[in-house]
N, C-alpha and C positions, 0 to 999 in steps of 0.2 A: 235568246237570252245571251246578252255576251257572257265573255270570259272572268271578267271581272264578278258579277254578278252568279256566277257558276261559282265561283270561289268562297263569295261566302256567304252563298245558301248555305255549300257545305260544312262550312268550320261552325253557322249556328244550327243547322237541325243533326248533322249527319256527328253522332258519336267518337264514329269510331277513324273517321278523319283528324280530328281536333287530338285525339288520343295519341296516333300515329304521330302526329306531329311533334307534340307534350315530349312521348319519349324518344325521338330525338332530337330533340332541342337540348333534351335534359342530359342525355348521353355524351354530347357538343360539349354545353357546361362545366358536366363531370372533366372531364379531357383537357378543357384547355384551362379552367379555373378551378381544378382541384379542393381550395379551400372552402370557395361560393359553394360549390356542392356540397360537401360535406356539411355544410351550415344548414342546408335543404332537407336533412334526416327530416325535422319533425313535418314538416309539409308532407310527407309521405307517408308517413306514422299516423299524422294526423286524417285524414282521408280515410285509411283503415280504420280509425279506429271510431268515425264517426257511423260508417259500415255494421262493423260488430254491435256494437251496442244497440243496432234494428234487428238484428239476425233473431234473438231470443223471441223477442216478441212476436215475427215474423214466423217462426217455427211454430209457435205455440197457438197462432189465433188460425193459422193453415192447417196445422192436424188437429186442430178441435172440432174447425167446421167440416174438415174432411170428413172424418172418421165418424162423428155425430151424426153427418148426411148419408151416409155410407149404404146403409138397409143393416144385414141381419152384420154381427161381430163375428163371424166366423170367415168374413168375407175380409176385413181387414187382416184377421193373423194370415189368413192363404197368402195375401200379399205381402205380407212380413216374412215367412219364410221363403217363398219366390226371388224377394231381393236378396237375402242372405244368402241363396242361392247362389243367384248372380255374381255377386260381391266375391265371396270364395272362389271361384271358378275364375273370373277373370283378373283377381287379384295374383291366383296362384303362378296363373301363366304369366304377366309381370314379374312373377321370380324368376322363374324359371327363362325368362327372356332375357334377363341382368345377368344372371349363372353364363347362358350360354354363349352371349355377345363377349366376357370377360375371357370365358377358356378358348372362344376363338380367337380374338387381337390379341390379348393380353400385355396391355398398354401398360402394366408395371415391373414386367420382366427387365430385368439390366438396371433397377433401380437399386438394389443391393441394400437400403435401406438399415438403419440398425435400429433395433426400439429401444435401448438402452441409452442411444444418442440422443433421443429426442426429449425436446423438454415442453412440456404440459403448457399453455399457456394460460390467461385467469379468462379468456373467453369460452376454452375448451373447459375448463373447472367445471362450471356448473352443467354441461352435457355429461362429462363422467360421472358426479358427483350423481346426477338426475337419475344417469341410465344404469347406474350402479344398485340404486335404490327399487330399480322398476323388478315387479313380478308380474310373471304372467296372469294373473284373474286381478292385478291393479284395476283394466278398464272394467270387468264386472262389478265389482266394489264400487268405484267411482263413477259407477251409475245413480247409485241413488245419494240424493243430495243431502245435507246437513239441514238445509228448512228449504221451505218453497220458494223463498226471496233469495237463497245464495245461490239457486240456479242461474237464476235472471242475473244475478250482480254480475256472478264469476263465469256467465257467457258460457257455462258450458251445453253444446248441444247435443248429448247426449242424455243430463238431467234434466234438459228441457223438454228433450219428447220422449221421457218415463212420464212424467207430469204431465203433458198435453193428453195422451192416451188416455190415462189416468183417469183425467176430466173429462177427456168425451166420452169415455165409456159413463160413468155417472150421471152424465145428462143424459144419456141414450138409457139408460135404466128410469130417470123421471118421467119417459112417456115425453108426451104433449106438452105437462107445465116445462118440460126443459128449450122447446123451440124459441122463446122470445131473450133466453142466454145464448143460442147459436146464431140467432141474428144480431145479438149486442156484439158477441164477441167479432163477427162478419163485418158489422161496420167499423170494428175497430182497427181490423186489418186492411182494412181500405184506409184509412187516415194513417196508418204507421207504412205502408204501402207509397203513402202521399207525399210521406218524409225522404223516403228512398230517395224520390222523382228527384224530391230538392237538391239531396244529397250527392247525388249522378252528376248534376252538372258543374260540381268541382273536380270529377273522376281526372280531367287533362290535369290539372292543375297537381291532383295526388298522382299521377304516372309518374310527371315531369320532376316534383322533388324527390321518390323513389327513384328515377333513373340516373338522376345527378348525383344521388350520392352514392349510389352503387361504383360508377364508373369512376367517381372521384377517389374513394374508399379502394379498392383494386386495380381500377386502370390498366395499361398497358400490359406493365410487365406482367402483370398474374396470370393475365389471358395468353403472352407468349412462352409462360416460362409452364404450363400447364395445360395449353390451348388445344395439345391432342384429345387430353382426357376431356377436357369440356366438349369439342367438337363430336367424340365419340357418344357420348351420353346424349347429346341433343340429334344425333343420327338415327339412334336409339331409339328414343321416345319419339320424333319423325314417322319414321316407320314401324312402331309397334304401332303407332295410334291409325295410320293410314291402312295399313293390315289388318291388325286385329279389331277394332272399333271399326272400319271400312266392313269385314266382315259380320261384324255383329248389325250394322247398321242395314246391309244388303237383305238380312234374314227379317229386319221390320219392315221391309219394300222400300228402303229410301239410301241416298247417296250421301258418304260421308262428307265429302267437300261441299256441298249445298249444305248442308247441317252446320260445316263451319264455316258459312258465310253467312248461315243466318243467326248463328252465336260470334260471329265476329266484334263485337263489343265487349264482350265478356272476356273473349281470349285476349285481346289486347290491353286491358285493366290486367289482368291477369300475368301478363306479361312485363306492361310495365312496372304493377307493384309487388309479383312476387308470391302472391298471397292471394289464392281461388276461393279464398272464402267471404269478400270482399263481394262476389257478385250472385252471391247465391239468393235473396231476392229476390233480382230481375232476371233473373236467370228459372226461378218455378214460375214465375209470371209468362213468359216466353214460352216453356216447356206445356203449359195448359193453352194457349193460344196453337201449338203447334196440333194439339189434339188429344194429348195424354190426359187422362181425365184429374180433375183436382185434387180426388181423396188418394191417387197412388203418387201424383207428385207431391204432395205436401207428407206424406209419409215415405217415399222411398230416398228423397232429397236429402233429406235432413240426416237419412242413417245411413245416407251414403256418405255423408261429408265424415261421419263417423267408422264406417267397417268398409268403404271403398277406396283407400289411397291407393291407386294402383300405381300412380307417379312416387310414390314413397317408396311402394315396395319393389318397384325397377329398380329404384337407387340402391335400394339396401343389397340385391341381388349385384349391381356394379359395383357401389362400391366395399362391401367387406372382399371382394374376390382382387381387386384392384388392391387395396392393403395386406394382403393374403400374398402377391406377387411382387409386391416390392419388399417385404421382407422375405424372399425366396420360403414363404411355405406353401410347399404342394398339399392341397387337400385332394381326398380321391374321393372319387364320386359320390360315397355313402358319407362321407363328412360332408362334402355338400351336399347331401341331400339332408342331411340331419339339419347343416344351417336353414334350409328351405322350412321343415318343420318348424322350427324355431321360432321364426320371422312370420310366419301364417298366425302365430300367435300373440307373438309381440308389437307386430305389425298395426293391430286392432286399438290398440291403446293411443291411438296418434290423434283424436278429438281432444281440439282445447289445449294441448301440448305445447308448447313455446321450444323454437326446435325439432319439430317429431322428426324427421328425420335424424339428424344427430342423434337422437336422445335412445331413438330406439336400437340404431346404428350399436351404439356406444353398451345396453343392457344387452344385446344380443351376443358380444362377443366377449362381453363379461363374464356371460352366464358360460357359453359354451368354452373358454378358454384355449382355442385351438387358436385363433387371431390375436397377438398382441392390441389391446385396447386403444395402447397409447397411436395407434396406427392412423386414428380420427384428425392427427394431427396434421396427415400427408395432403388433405384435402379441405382443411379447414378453412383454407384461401381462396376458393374457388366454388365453398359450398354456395356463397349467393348465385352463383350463374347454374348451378346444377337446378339448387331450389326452383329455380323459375319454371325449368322442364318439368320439373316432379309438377308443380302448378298447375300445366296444359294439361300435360296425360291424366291429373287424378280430375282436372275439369271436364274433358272429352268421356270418364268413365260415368262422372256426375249427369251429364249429358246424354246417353247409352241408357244409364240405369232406368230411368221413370218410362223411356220409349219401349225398353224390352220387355220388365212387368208389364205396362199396359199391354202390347203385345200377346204377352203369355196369357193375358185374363182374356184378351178379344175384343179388350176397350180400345182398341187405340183406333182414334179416324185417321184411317192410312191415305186415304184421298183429301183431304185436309191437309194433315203434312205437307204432301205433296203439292198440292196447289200454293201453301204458305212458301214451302221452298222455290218455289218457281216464282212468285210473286205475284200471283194470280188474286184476282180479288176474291176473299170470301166471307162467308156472314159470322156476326161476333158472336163469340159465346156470351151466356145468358150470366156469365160473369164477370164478362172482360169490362174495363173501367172507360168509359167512352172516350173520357181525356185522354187515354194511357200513363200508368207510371212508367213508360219509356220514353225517355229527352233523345232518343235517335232519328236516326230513319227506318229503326223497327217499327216507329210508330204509323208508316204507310203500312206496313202489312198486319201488324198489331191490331188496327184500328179502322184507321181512316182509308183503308184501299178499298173496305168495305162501301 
């Protein structure tokens, strides 16, 4: 096959080519045609936000048929608390990983900062105004929804799988008449599953206007007038995900870096537009092909996008200690341990959030008053390139979560994995869509390598 012909095999079946490319082409753009990108926002808004609006659905027809297929209901909450497990556990050490990277460089020493100087601007407004408001049991409250339509509308997924449980447990209480609701709803999630597919193949196209206007909107100077602390935090999350997800991943028998080569599509959406929740779809679709059975990833996915930010709460851990050291406050170790507490809780409120980062950033140091608030300002120009990393790291935890449950239960085919990882042909599950709703080259190992 020549070279020419090599070329664009790739850019039509192979994802996360075409992706690579999108974003930087679009980072090009951003750079040398400042305005052209910036005009780009909605192209990248837009891509997300055709995403979200499958998510609800997505959640809701996944843990119905899970949970419903499941056997006895005592087998579902074991795997509910197992992830919550999880979740706490590797969320905490993310703090504690931002704590510790910050007291050792401490990249805002010699910044002298005054908080008196600084002035508020109206983009940082509505983060304070948001994080001001926030209480700790806000997310238990805004769990249950106002009607069973405003879950769906207002995308939160959190009310959506209160509701999906909800409903599977009810048909699993109907016995037998309830099976021809769990095949309706099965095939439903196959056709909203279909939509994805369609969806996917505009993903270069939404990287490329997210990337352009990123680089357009900040450019140069942001990245060198700040470019320590960005390089620091993306070192950071680097190496907590290679280490600590390398380690978690070692303990389910599999390698992290084959695991991000065969989520490499996702990381790279993910990267170009900023926003991990974008790929959460084809991403439980992948995660059951890989071997994790379908009733723990359509339930452990969905509540990890909800109580696993672990890329959130690294930031939170870098950045309140980074604002902490450029207005010269020393905290000693029980003040940061007290903030550690703090963030464990406020941390969980970050589903459906616009900003979670900021917002929580912003209620945490409200609540505990030891950090000037107005400090959010020191970073406010560089929170898009942070965001990105919080993106990878809470997608690599989303990725970890469904392998280590099943693990823990003794579902998970570790030889499967493995063979998918390797690219080894192997036989489809009695689920998988023979088409695939994958537009990559996951669809050779997805599918057709079979």
């Amino acid at each position: 096959m020549s070279m020419r012909s090599l070329l664009r095999s790739a850019f039509t079946s192979k994802l996360y080519v075409t992706v690579l490319f999108a974003i930087a082409l679009g980072a090009a753009l951003g750079l040398v045609a400042p305005g052209v990108g910036a005009s780009l926002e909605p192209v990248g808004t837009g891509f997300i936000s055709l995403i979200q609006m499958l998510i609800a659905p997505v959640v809701f027809c996944t843990i119905v048929t899970g949970v419903a297929s499941a056997g006895e209901l005592t087998s579902v909450g074991r795997v509910g608390v197992k992830a919550l497990v999880y979740f706490e556990v590797v969320t905490t050490i993310a703090l504690i990983a931002g704590l510790v990277v910050m007291d050792v460089f401490e990249p805002g020493r010699g910044l002298n900062a005054d908080p008196n100087a600084l002035q508020v601007s109206g983009s940082a407004q509505k983060y304070l105004r948001s994080g001001e408001s926030q209480h700790w049991y806000d997310f238990l409250v805004n769990i249950i929804p106002h009607s069973v339509v405003s879950a769906f509308t207002e995308g939160n997924v959190l009310q959506v799988l209160l509701i999906a449980i909800l409903f599977a447990i009810a048909i699993k209480a109907l016995g037998h008449r309830g099976e021809p609701l769990v095949r309706g709803i099965a095939r439903v999630g196959d056709a909203v599953f279909g939509v994805v597919k369609l969806v996917m193949y505009v993903a270069p196209l939404g990287a490329f206007g997210a990337m352009a206007y990123t680089t357009s909107k900040f450019g140069i100077s942001t990245l060198t007038s700040l470019g320590s602390v960005i390089a620091l935090f993306w070192a950071t999350g680097i190496v907590f995900s290679l280490l600590v997800f390398g380690l978690i991943a070692r303990l389910c028998g599999l390698r992290i870096l084959k695991l991000y080569r065969y989520f490499k599509d996702e990381l790279l959406i993910t990267l170009g537009t900023s926003n991990y929740e974008a790929v959460m779809p084809q991403l439980m679709r992948k995660l059951e092909h890989l071997g994790a059975p379908k009733r723990i990833v359509g339930l452990v996915v969905p509540s990890g996008y909800a109580f696993n930010g672990d890329g959130v709460c690294l930031y939170l851990g870098f950045a309140s200690l980074y604002i902490a050291q450029a207005f010269n406050v020393d905290l000693s170790l029980w003040q940061q341990i007290g903030l550690l507490a703090v963030f464990l809780i406020t941390s969980k409120g970050s589903a459906g959030v616009a900003g979670a980062g900021f917002v929580i950033l912003a209620a945490t140091l409200s609540t505990t008053g030891v950090v000037p608030v107005v400090g959010i300002m020191l970073i406010l120009g560089i929170d898009r390139f942070l965001s990105t990393m919080r993106g990878l790291v809470s997608l690599s935890g989303q990725i970890m979560g469904s392998l280590v449950v099943a693990r823990w239960e003794r579902c998970l085919d570790a030889d499967r994995a493995r063979a998918v990882l390797n690219r080894e042909p192997v036989a489809p599950l009695a689920a998988d869509d023979p088409d695939s709703t994958l537009p990559t080259d996951s669809v050779a190992t997805a599918g057709n390598a079979s």
